[in-house]
RORO-652280 format. One record per residue: x negated, y negated, z negated of N, C-alpha, C, O, CB in turn. Coordinates in steps of 0.2 Angstrom, whole numbers, padded with zeros to 4 digits, always signed. Each point is the difference from the previous one (the first is absolute). Glycine has a CB too. Layout:
XYZXYZXYZXYZXYZ ...
***
This chain:
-0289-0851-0029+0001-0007+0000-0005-0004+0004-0007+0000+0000+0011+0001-0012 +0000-0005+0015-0007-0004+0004-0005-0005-0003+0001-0002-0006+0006+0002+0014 -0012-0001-0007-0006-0004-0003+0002-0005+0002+0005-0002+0004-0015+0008-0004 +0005-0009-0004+0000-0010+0003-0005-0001+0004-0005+0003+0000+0008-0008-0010 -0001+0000+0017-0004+0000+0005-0001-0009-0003+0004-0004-0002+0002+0016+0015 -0014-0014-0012-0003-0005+0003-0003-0001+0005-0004+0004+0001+0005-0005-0008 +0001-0006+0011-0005-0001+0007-0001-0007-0004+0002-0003-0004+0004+0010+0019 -0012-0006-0010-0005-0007-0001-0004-0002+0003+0000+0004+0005+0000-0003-0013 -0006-0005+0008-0005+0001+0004-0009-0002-0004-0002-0003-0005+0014+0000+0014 -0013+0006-0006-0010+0000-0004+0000-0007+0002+0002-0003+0005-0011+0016-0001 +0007-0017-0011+0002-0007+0001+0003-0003+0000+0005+0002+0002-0009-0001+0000 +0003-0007-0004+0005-0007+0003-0003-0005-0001+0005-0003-0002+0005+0007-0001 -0014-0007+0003-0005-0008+0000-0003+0002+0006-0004+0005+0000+0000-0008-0013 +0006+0000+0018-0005+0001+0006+0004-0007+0004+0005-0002+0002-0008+0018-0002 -0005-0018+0000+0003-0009+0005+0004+0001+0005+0006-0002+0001-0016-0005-0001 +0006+0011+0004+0006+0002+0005+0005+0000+0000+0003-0001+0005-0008+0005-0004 +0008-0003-0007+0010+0002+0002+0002-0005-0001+0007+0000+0001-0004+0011-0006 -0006-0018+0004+0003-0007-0001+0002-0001+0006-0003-0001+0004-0003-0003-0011 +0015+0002+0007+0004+0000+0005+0000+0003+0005+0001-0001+0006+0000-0007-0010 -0004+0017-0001+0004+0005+0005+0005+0003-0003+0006+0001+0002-0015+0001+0004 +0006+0000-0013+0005+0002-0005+0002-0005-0006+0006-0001-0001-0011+0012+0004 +0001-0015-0006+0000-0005-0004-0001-0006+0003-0002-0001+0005-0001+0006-0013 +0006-0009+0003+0002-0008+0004-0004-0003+0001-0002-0002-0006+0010+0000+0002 -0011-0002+0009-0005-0007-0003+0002-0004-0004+0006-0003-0001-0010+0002+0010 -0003+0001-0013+0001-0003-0007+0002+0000-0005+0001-0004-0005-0002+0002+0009 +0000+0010-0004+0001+0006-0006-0005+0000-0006-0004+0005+0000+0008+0001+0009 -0004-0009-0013-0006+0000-0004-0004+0009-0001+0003+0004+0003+0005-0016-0011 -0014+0014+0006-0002+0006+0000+0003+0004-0005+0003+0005+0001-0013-0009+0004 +0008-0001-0011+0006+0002-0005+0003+0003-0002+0001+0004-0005-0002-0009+0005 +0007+0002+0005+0006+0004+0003+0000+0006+0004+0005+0004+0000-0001-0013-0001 -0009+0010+0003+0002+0004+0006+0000+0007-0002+0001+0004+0004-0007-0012+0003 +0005+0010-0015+0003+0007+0000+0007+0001-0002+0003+0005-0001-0015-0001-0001 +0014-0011-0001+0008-0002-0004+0002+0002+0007+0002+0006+0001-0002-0017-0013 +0001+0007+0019+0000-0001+0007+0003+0007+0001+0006+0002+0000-0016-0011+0003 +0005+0014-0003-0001+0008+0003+0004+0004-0004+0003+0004+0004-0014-0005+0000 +0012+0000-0010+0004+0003-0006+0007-0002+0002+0004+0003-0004-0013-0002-0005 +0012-0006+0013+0008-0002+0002+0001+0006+0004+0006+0002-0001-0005-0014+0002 -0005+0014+0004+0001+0006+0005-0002+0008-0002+0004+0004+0002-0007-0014+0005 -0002+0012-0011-0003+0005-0002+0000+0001-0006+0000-0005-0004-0005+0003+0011 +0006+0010-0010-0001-0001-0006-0006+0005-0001+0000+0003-0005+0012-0007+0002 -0016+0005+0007-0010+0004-0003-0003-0005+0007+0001-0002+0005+0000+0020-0011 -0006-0017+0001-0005-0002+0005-0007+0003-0002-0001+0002-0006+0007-0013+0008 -0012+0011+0004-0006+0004+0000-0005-0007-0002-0001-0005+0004+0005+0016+0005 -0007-0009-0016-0006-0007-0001-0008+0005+0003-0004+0005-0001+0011-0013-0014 -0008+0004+0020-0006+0003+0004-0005-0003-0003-0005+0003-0002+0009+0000+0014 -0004-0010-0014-0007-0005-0001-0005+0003-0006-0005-0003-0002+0013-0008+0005 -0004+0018-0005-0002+0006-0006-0008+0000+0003-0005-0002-0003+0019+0011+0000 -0012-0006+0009-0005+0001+0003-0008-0002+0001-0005+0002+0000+0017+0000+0003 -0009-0009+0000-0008-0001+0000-0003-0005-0005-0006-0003+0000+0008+0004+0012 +0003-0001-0018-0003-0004-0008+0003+0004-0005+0005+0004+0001-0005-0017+0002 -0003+0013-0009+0002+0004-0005+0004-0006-0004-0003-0004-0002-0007+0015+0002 +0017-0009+0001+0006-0004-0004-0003+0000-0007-0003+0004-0003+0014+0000+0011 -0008-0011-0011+0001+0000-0006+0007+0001-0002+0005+0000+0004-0016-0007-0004 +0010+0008-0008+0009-0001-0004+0004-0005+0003+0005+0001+0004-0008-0001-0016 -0001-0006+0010+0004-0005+0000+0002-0001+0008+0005-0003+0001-0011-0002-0012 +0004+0007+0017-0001+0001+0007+0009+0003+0002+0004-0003+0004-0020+0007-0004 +0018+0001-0006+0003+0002+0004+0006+0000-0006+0006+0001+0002-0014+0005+0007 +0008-0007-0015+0005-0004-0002+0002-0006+0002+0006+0000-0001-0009+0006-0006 +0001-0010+0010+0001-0006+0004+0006+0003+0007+0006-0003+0001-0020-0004-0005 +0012+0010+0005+0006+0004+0006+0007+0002-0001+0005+0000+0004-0013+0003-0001 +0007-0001-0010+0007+0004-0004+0001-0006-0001+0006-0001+0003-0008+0012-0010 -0002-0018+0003+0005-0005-0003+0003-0003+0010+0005-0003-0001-0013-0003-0015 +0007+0006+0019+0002-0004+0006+0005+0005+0006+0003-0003+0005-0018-0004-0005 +0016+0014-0002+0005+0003+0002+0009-0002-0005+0000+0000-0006-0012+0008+0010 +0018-0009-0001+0005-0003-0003+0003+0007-0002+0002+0000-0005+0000-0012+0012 -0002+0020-0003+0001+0005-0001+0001+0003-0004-0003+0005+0002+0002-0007+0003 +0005+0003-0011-0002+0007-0006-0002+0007+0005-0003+0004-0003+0012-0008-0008 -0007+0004+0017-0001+0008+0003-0006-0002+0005+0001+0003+0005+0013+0004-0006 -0018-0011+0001-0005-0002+0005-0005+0006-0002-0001+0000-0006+0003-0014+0008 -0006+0019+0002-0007+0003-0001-0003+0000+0004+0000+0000+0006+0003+0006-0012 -0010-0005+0000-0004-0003+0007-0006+0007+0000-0001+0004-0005+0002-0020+0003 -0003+0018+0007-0010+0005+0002-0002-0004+0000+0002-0006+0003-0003+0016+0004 -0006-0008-0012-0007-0001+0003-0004+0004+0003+0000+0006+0000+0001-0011-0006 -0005+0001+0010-0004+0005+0002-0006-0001-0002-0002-0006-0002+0008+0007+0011 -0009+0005-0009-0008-0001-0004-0005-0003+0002-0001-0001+0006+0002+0011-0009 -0006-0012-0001-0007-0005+0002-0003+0005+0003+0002+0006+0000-0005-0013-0010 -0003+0005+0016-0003+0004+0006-0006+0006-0006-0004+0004+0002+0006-0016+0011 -0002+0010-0018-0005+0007-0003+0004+0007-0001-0002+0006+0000-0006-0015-0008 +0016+0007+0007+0001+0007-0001+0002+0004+0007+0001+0006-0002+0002-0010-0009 -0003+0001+0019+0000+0002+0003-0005+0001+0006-0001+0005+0004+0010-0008-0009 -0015-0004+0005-0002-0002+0006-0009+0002-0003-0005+0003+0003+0017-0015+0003 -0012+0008-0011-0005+0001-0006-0001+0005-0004-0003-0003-0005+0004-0006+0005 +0000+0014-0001+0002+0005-0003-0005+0001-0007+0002+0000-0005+0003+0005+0016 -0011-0006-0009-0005+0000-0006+0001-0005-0004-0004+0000-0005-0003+0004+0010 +0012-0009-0005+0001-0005-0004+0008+0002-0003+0002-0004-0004-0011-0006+0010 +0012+0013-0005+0002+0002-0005+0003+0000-0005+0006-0001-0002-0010+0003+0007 -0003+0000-0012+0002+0000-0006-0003-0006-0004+0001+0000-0006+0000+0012+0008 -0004-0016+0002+0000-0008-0002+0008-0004+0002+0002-0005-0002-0017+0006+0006 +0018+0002+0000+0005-0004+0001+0007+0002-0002+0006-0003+0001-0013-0001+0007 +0006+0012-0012+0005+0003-0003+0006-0007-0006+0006-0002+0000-0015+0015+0002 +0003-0013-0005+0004-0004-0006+0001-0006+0001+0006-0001-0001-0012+0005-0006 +0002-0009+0010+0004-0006+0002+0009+0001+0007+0005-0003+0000-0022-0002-0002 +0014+0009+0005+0008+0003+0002+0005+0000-0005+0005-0001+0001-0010+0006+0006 +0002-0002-0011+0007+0004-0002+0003-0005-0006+0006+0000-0002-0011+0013+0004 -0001-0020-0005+0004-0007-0004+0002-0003+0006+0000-0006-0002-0008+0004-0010 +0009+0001+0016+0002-0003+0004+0008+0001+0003+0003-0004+0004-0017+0003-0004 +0015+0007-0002+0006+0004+0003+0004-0001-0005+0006+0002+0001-0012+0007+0007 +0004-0012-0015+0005+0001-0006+0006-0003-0001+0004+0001-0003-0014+0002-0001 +0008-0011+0008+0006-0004+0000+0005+0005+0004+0006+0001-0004-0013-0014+0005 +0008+0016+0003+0004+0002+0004+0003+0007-0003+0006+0001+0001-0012-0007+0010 +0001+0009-0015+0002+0005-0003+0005-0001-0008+0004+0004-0004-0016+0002+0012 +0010-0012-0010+0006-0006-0004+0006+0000+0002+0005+0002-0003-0012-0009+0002 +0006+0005+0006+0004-0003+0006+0006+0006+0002+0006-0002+0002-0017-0007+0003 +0008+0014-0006+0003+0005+0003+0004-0001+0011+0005+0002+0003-0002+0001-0020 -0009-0007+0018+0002-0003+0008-0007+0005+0005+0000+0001+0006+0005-0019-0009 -0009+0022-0003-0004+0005+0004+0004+0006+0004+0005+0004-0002-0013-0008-0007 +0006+0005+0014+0005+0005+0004-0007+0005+0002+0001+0006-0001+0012-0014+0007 -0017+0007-0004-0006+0004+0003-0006-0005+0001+0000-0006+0002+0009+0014+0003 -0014-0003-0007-0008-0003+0002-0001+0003+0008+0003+0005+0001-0010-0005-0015 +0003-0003+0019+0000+0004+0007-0006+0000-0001-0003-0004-0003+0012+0000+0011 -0012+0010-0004-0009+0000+0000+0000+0003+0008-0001+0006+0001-0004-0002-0016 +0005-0010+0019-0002+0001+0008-0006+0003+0002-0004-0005+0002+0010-0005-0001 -0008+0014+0000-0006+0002+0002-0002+0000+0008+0004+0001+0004-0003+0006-0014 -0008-0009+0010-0002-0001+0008+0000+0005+0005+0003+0005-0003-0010-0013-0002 +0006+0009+0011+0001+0008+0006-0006+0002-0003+0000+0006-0001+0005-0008+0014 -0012-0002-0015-0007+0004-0001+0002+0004-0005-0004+0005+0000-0006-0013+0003 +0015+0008-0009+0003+0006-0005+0003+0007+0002+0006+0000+0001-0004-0009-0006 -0006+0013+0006+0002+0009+0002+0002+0002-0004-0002-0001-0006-0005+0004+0013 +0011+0001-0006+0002+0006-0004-0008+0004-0003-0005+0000+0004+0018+0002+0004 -0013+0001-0015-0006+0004-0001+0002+0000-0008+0005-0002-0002-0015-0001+0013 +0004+0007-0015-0001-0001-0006-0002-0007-0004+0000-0001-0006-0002+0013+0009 +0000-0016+0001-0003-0004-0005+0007-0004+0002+0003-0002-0005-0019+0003+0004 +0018-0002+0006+0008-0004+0004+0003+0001-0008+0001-0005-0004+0001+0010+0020 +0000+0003-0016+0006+0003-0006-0002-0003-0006+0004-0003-0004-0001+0014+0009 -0011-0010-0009-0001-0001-0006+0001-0008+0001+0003-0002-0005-0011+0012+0001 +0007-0014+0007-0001-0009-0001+0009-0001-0002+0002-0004-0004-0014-0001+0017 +0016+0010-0009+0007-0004+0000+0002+0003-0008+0005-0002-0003+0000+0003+0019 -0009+0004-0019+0002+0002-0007-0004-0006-0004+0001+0000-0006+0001+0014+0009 -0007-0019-0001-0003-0002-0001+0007-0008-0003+0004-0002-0005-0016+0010+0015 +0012-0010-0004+0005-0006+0000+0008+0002-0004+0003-0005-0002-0010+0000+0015 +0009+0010-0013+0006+0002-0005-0004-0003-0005+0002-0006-0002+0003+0017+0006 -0009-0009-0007-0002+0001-0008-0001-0008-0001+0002-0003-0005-0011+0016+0003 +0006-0017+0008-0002-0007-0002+0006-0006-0002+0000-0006-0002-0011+0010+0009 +0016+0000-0005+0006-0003-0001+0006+0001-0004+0002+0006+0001-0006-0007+0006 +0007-0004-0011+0003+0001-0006+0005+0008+0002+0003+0001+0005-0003-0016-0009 -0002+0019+0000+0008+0006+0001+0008+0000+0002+0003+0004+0003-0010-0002-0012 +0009-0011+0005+0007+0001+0003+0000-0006+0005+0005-0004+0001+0001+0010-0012 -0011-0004+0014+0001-0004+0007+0001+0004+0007-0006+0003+0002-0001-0011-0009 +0010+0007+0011-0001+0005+0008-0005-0002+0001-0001-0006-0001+0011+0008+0007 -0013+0003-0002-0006-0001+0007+0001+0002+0007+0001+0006+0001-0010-0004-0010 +0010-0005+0013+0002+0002+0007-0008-0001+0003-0003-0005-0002+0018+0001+0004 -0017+0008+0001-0005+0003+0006+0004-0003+0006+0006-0001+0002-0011+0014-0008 -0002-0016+0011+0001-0001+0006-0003+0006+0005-0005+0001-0004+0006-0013+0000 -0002+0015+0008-0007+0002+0003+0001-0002+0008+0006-0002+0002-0010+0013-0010 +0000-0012+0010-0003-0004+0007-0002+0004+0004-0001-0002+0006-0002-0007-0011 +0002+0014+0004-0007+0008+0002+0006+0004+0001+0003+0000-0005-0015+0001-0003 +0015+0005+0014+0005+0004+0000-0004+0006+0000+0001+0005+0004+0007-0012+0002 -0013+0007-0012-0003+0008-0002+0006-0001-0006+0002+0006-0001-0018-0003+0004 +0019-0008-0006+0002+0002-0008+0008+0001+0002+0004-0001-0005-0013-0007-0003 +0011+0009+0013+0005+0000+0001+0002+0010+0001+0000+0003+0006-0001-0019+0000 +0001+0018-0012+0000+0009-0002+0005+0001-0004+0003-0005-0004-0014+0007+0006 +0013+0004-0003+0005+0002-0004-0004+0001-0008+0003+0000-0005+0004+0006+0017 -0014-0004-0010-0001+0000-0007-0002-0007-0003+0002-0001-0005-0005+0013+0006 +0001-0015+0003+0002-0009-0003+0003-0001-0006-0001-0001-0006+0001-0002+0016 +0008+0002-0003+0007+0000-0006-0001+0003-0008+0002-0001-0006+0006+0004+0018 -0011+0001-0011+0001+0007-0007-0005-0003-0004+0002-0003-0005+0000+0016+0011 -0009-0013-0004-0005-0008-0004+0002-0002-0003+0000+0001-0006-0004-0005+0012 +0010-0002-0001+0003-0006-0003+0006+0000-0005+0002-0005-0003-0006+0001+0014 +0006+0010-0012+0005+0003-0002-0003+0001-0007+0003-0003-0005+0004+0007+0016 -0012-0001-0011-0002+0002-0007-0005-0007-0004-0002+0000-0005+0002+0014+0010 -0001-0018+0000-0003-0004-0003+0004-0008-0002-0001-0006-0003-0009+0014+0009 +0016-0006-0003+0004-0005-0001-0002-0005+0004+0000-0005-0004+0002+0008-0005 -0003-0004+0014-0003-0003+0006+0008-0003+0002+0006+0003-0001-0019+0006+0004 +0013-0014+0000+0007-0003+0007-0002+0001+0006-0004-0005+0002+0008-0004-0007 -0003+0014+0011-0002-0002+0005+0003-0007+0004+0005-0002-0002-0008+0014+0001 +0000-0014+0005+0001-0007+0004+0002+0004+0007-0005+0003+0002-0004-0013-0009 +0015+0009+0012+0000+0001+0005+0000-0006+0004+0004-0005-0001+0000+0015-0003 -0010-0009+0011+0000-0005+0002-0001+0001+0007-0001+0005+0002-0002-0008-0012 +0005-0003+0014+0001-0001+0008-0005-0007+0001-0001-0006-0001+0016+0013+0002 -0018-0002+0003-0008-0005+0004+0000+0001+0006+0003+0005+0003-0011-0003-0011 +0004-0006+0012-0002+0000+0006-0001+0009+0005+0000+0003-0005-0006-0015-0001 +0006+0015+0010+0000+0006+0002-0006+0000+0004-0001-0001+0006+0014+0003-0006 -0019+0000-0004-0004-0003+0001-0004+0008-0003+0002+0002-0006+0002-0018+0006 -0008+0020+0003-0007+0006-0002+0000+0001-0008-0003-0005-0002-0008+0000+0013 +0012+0007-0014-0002+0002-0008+0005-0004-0004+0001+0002-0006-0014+0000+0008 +0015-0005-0001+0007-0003-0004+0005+0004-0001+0002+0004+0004-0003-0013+0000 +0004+0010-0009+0007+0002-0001+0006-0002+0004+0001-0006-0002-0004+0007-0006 +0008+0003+0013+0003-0003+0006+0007+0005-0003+0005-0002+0003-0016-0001+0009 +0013+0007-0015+0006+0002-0002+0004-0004-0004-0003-0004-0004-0001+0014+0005 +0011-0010+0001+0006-0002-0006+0001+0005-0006+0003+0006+0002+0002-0012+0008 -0006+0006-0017-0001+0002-0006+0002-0004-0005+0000-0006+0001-0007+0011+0002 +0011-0001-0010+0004-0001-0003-0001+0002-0006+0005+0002-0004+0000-0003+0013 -0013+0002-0010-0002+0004-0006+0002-0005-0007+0000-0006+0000-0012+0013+0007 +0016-0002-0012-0001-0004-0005-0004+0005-0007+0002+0006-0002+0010-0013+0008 -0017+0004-0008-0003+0004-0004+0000+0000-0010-0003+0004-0004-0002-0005+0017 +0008-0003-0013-0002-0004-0007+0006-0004-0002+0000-0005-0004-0012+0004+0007 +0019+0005+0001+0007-0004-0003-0001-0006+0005+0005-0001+0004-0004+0003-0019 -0007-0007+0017+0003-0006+0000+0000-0001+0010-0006+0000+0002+0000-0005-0016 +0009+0006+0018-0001-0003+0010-0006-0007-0001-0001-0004-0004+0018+0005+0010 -0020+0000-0001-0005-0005+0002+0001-0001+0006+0000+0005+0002-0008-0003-0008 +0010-0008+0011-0001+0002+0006-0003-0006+0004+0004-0005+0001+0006+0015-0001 -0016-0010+0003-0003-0005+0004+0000-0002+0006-0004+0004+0003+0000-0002-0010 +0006-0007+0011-0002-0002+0006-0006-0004+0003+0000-0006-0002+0012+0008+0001 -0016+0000+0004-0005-0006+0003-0001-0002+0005-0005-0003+0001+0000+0005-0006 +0011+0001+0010+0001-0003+0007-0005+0004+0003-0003+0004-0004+0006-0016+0003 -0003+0013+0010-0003+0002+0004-0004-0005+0005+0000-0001+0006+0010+0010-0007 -0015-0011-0003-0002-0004+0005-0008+0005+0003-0005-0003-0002+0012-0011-0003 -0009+0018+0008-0004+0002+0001-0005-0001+0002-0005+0004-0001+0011-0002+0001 -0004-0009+0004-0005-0004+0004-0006-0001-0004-0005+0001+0002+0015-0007+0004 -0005+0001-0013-0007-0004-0003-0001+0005-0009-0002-0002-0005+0006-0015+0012 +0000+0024-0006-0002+0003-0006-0009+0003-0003-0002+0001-0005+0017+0003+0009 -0016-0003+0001-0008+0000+0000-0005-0008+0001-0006+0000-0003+0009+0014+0009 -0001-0017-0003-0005-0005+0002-0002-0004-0008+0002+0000-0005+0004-0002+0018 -0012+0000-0011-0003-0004-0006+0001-0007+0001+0000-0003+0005-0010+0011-0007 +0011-0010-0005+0001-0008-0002+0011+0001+0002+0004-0005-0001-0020-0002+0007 +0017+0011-0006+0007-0001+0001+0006+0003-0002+0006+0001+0003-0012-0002+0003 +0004+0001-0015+0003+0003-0005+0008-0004+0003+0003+0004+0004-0014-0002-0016 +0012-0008+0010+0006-0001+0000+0003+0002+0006+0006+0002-0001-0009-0011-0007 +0001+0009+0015+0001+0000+0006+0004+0007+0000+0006+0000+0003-0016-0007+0002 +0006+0012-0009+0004+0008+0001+0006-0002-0003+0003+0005+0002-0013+0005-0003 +0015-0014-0002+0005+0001-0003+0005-0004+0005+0005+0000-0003-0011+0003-0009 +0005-0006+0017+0002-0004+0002+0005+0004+0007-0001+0001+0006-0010-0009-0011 +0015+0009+0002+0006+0006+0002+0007+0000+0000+0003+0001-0005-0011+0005+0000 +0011-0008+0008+0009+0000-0003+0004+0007+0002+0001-0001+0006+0000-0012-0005 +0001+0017-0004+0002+0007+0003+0007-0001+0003+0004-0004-0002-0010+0011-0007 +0006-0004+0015+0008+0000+0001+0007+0006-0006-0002+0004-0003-0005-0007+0018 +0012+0002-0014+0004+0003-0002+0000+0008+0003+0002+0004-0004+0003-0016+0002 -0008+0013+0007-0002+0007+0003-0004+0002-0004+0001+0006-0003-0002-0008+0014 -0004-0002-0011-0005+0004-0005-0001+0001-0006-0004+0004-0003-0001-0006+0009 +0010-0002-0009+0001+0001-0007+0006+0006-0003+0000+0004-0005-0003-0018+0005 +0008+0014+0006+0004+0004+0000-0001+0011-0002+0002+0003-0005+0003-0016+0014 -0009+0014-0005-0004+0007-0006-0002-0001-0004+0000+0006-0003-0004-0003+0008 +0002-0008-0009-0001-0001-0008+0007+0002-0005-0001+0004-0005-0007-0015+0009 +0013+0007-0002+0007+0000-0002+0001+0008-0004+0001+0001-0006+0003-0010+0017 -0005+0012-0009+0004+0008-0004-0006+0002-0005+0002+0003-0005+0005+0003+0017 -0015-0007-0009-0005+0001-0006+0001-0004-0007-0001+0002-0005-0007+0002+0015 +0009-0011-0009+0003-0005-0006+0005+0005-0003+0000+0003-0005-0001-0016+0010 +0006+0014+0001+0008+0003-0005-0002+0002-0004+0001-0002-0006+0007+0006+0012 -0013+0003-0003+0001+0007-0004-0006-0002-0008+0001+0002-0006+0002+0008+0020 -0008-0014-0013-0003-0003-0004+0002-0002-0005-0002+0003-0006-0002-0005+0012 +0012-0004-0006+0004-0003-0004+0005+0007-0003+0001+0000-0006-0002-0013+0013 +0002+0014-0005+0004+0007-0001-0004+0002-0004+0002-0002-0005+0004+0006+0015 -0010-0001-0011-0007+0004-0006-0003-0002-0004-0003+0003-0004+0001+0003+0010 +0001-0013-0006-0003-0004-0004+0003-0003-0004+0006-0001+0002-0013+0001+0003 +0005-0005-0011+0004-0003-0004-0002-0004+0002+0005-0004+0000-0004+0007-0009 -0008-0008+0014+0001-0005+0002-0005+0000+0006-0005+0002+0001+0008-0006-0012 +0000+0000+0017-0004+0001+0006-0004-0006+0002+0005-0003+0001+0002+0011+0003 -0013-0011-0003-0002-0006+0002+0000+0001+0006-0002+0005+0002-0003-0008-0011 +0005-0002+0014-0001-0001+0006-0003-0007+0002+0003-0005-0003+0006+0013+0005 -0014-0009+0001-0004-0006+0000-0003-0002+0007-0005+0004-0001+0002-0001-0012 +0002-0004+0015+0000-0006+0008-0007-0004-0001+0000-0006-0003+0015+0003+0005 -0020+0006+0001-0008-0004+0001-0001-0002+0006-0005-0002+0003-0001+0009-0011 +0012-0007+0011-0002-0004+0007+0002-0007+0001+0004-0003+0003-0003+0012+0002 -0007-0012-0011+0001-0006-0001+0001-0007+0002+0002-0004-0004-0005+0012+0001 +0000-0008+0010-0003-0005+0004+0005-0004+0002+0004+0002+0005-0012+0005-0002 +0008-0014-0005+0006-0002+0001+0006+0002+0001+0004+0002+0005-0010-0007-0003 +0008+0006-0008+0006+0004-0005+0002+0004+0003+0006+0001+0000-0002-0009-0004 -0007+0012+0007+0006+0005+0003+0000+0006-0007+0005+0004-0002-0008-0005+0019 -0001+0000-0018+0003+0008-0006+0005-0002-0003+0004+0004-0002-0016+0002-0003 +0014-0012+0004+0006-0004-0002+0006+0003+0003+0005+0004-0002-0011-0015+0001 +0004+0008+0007+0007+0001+0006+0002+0007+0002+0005+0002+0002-0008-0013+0003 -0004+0015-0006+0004+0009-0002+0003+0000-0004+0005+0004+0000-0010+0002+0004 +0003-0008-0010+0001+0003-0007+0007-0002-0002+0002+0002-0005-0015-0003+0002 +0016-0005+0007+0006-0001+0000+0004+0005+0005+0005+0002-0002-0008-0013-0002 +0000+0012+0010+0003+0005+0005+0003+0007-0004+0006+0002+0000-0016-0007+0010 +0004+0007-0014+0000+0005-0003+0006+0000-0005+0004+0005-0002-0016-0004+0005 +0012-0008-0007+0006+0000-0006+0007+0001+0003+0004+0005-0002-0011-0013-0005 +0007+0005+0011+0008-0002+0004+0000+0010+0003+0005+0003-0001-0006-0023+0009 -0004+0023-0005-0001+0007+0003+0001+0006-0003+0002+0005+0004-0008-0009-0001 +0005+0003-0010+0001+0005-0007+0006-0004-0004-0003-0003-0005-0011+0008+0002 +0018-0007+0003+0006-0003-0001-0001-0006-0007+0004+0000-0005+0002+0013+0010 -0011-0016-0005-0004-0004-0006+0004-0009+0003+0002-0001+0006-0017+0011-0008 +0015-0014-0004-0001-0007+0004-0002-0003-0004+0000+0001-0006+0008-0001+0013 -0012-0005-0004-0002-0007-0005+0004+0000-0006+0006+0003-0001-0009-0010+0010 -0002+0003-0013+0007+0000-0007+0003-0005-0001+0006-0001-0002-0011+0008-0005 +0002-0013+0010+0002-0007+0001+0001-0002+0007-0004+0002+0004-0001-0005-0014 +0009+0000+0010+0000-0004+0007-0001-0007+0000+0005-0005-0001+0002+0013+0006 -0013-0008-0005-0007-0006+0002+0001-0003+0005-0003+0003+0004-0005+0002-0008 +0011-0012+0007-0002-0004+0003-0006+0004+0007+0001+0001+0006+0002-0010-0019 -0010+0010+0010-0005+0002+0004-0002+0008+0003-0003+0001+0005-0002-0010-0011 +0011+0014+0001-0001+0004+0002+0007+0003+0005+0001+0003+0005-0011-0002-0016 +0016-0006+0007+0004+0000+0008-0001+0000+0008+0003+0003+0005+0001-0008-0013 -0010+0003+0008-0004-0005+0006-0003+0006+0002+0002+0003+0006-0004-0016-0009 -0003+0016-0002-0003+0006+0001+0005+0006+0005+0000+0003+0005-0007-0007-0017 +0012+0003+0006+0009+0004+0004+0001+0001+0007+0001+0005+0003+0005-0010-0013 -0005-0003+0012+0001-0002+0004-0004+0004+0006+0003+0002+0005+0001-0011-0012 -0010+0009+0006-0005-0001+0006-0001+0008+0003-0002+0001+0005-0005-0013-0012 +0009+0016+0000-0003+0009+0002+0009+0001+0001-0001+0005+0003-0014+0000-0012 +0021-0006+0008+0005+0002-0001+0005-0002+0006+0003+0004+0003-0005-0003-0016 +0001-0006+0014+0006-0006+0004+0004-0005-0005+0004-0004+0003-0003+0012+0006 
***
């Protein structure tokens, strides 16, 4: 039986996409009611650099129109970046995740890890680490950034630990992960894009700059058969678009829907336009 495929994109509040993707004079309010015409998961990154409250993310569920909308989180920077903070920030995570786990709109927690993360022993005990700090019937997808963790006994790790791997396409760029992969480890597909921009993927001060990417249909097109076979074996596959930078993870993430035989679920006024602009 085939799984259920979502595309989406890491985020959606970003000024930028004002009258590129969303309309001027779009209240902010709206802007995830807006994204949920077109999408039905989206990636909450802002996990990341503040620790969400309840009420943070029940407010999202009330402002989604969708009974089938789900949403990932992704983790505060102690369980990835910070590691020694950790088990200070287990518990407040995990009340904060409960609206959604109510809600049943939880699909997956993401724990992105930086390239300075190698493979090793202490690597393996931290990732048994972050399982435990998260509710049981919740998924966890792993990112890695470092192409030491990219092994076969990995997979088997992640398999016994109930782990998700995250497959991901980055810049082609010394120590990164540069293959197309289709690991599913944990029932659930993960699959991430961050653009190729190589230029400004290392430079400082230039977080947002590295995502500032629009892929062609060339380059997305090798992807295509590793989703299939993903969707084919899993009960549910996420796919998510961080090449954020003035909307383009948008405008793939639509590429992509119309690519895997998906479509908007409404036809919106703004996202016609969007239609328009990548289709003819």
């Amino acid at each position: 039986m085939v799984g259920n495929l979502r595309i989406g994109t890491s985020g959606y509040s970003y000024p930028d996409w004002i009258g590129v993707i969303s309309p001027p004079g779009l209240s902010r309010s709206a802007w995830l009611t807006f994204y949920a015409d077109a999408f039905d998961t989206v990636e909450i990154n802002s996990t990341y650099y503040r620790m969400p409250r309840p009420d943070m993310l029940a407010s999202l569920v009330r402002k989604v129109n969708r009974k089938t909308f789900v949403f990932t989180v992704k983790t505060p920077q102690a369980f990835t970046h910070h590691r020694s903070e950790l088990p200070e920030a287990a518990a407040p995570f995990a009340a904060a995740l409960e609206p959604l786990i109510f809600s049943r709109t939880l699909g997956s927690v993401l724990a992105q890890f930086p390239f300075s993360f190698k493979h090793g022993r202490a690597g393996l005990a931290h990732l048994e680490a972050v399982r435990r700090a998260i509710p049981a019937e919740v998924p966890v997808h792993v990112e890695f950034r470092h192409e030491s963790w990219y092994r076969v006994d990995v997979l088997d790790f992640l398999r016994e630990q109930e782990l998700g791997f995250v497959n991901v396409d980055l810049p082609p760029l010394p120590g990164l992960p540069g293959d197309v992969t289709d690991h599913v480890t944990n029932g659930i597909g993960y699959f991430r894009f961050h653009g190729r921009n190589a230029t400004n993927w290392w430079r400082p001060g230039t977080t947002g700059d590295r995502y500032d990417y629009l892929y062609t249909a060339d380059e997305l097109e090798p992807w295509i058969p590793a989703v299939s076979k993903a969707r084919d074996t899993a009960r549910t596959t996420f796919l998510f678009m961080n090449n954020c930078h003035r909307g383009k993870s948008a405008i793939n993430a639509a590429q992509l829907q119309q690519r895997l035989g998906l479509r908007p679920p409404d036809a919106r006024p703004a996202w016609e336009r969007l239609e328009r602009r990548l289709f003819g």
